[in-house]
N, C-alpha and C positions, 0 to 999 in steps of 0.2 A: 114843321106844322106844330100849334100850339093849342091846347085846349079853350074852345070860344071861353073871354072871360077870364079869362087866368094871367095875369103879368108875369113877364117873363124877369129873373132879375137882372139886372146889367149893373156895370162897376159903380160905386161912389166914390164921386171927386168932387173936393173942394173947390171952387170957381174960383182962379188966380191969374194975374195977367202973364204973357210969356216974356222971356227976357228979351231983349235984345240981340236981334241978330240970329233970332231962333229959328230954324228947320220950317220951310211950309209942308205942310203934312196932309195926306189924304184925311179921309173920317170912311175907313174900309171895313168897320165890324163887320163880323159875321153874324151868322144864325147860331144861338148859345146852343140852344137844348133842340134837339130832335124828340119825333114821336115816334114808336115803336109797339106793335104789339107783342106781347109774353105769354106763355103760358105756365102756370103757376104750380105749386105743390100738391094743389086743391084738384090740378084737372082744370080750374076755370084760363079765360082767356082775358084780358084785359089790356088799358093803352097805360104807357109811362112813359117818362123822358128821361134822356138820357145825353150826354154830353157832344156835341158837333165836333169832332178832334179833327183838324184838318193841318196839312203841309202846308208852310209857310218856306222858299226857298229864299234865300236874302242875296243878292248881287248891289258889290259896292265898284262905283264907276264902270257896272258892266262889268264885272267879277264875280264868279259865285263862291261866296263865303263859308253857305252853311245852310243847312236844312232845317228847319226848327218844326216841332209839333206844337201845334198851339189851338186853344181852343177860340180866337181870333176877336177877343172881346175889345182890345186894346192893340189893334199889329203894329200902328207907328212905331206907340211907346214902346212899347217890347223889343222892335227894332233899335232904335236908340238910347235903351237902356241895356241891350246886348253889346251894343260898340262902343259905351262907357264903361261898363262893367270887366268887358274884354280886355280893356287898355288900348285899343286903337284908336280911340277918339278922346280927348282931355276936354273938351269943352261941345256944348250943345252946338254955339255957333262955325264948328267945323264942319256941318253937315248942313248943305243948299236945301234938297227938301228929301223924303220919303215918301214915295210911294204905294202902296199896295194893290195888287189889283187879283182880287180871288178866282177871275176867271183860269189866271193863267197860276195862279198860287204861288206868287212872287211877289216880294219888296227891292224897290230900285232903287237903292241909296245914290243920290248925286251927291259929291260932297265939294267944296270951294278949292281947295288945292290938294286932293288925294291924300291917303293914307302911306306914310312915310314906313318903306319897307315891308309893305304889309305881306309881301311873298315871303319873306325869311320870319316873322314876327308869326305868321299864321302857319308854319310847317310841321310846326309842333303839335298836337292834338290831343290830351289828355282827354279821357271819359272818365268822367265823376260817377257817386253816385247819384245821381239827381234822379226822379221818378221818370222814365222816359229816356232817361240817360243824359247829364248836364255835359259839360265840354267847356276845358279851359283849351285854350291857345296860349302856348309859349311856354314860358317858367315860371308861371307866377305863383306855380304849388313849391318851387324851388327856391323860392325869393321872398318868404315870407317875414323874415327880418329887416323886409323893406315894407312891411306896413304897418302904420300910426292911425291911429287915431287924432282927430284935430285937438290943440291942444284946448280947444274953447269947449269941448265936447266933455262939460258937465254936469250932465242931466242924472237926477235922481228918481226914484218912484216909491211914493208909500204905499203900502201892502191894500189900503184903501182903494188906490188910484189904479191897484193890478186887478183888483175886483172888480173896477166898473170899465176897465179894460176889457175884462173876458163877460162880463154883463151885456156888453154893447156887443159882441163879436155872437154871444148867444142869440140874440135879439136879429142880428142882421140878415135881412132876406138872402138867400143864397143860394146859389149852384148845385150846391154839395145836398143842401135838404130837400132841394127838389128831385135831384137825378143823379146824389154820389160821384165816385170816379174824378173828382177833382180835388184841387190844393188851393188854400188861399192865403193870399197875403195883406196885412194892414198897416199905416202910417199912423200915427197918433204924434200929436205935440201933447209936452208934457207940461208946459211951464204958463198953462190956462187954467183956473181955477179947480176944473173938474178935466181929465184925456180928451184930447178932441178931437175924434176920425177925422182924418183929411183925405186918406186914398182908402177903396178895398179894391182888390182885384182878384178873381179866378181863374187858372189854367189847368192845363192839363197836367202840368208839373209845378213844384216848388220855383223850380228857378226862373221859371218864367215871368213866376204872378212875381217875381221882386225884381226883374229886371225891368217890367213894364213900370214898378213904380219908383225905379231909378230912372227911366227916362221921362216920367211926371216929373220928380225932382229938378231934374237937370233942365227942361225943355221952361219950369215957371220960377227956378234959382231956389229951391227952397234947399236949405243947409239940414245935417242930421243932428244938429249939438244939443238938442233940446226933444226930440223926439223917441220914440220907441216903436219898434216892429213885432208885428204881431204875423205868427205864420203858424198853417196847420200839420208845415212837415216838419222832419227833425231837424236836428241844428249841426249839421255836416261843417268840415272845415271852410267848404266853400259857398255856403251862406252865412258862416260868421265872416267871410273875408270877402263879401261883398257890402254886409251893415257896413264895417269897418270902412270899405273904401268910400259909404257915400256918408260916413263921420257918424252912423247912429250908434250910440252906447248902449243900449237897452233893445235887448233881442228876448221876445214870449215866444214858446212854441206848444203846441196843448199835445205836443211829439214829446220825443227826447233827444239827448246829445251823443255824440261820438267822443272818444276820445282826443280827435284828433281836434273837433271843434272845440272842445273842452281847455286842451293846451293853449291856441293862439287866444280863446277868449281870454286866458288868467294869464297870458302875457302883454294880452295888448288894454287890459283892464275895463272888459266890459261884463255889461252882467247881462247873465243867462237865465231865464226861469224855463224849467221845460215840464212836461206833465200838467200842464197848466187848464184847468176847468172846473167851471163853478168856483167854488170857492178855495181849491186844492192846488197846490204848486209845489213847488221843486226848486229851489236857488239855489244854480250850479256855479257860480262864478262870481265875484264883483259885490260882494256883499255890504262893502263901504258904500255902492250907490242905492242901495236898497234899506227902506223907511221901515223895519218891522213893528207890525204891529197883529202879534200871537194871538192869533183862536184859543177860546178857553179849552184847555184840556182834557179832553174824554174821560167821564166817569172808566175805571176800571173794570170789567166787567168781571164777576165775582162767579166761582166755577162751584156749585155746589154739588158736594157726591153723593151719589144713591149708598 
């Protein structure tokens, strides 16, 4: 239920054609925000909204894979930016279509010649910290000496261009301002005159809203060598090593970083801003891709004694 009159907000996407050979895919959004009544500190009673969290089960050729919590704004994508990100799927065109269907709170992944090994490749289960609890399959917290960056993957930012980055992300209608409880994530290309949103998305967690716009990337071929991600959670080891796998060099979080994302970023040389709003930022990493250009320095503040 939504307040007569009130727009609700849903993702921003760039309009771009699909690649070839691409997934057919439902259009299964759900209901973002629900209505609720509260009663407050005051004693008074009133309505708000509040985010729709619902179970999303994922079965690939009639297999159930994994249970995802997702606030259902984008389930394709999130689907198949879950089975790229996973490493079970190398290409968009390996998956026939995706399904969703909220009655039963399932996606059906049919795919053209199944997932090679996916029994022994999915035995493995780590739990991340992702809000919700993220989940790698396999080794790939163990194998991290096996991830690069593309070598085209030379995108810079001037401290100008990080400004009207977190301008535009202030500005944007959202989830969070209307009913909290959620995470989001942004796409920006950097190499337009001024950052140019191409994706936003909200979930229930971090990893979700970036897995939904890895399968946006993957499903219309767009490459990360030139762009920058914008996210509201911290920068965990496995959301730098998810930029990384879809080639983006330039990771905002208006969070912070861990140590652990901290490492693979100054190994695999990308740059990290975290603490990042308004005009206020934090450059944790990759300082060669990053254009400064220094706030004039606070007057001193002068302590005078009684």
């Amino acid at each position: 239920m939504s307040v007569p009159g009130e727009a609700l907000p849903h993702p921003t996407v760039a309009p771009r054609p699909r690649v070839v050979g691409a997934p057919r895919l439902t259009e299964a959004r759900g209901e973002l925000l629900r209505e609720i009544t509260i009663l407050d500190e005051y004693g008074d009673r009133r309505s708000i909204h509040i985010p729709a969290e619902r179970s999303l089960t994922v079965f690939v050729d009639k297999r159930e894979l994994v249970t995802l919590m997702t606030l259902g704004a984008m389930p394709e994508h999130l689907v198949l930016g879950y089975l790229l990100n996973q490493r079970l799927i190398k290409r968009v065109d390996e998956i026939e279509s995706i399904t969703v269907d909220w009655d039963v709170a399932a996606a059906a992944v049919r795919t053209r010649a199944g997932v090679a090994d996916i029994e022994a490749r999915t035995a493995k289960r780590v739990v991340t910290t992702g809000c919700g609890q993220g989940t790698v399959f396999g080794d790939q917290l163990e194998d991290l000496n096996g991830i690069h960056l593309p070598e085209a993957a030379r995108a810079r930012i001037r401290q100008s261009h990080l400004h009207r980055m977190l301008e535009t992300m202030r500005q944007q209608d959202s989830i969070h301002r209307k009913a909290g409880s959620v995470h989001g994530c942004a796409l920006f290309r950097l190499d337009a005159g001024q950052p140019e949103l191409m994706m936003f998305v909200e979930d229930v967690g971090r990893h979700n809203a970036i897995d939904t716009i890895a399968g946006w990337m993957g499903l219309h071929g767009v490459d990360g060598v030139d762009k920058a991600f914008y996210t509201t959670g911290r920068l965990t080891s496995e959301m730098v090593m998810k930029a990384a796998h879809l080639g983006v060099p330039i990771v905002v979080s208006r969070n912070g970083v861990t140590a652990m994302g901290h490492e693979m970023a100054t190994r695999l040389g990308m740059a990290l801003f975290g603490r990042a709003s308004n005009r206020h930022f934090l450059c944790y990493t990759g300082f060669e891709r990053f254009d400064s250009e220094p706030e004039p320095q606070r007057p001193a503040v002068r302590v005078v004694s009684g």
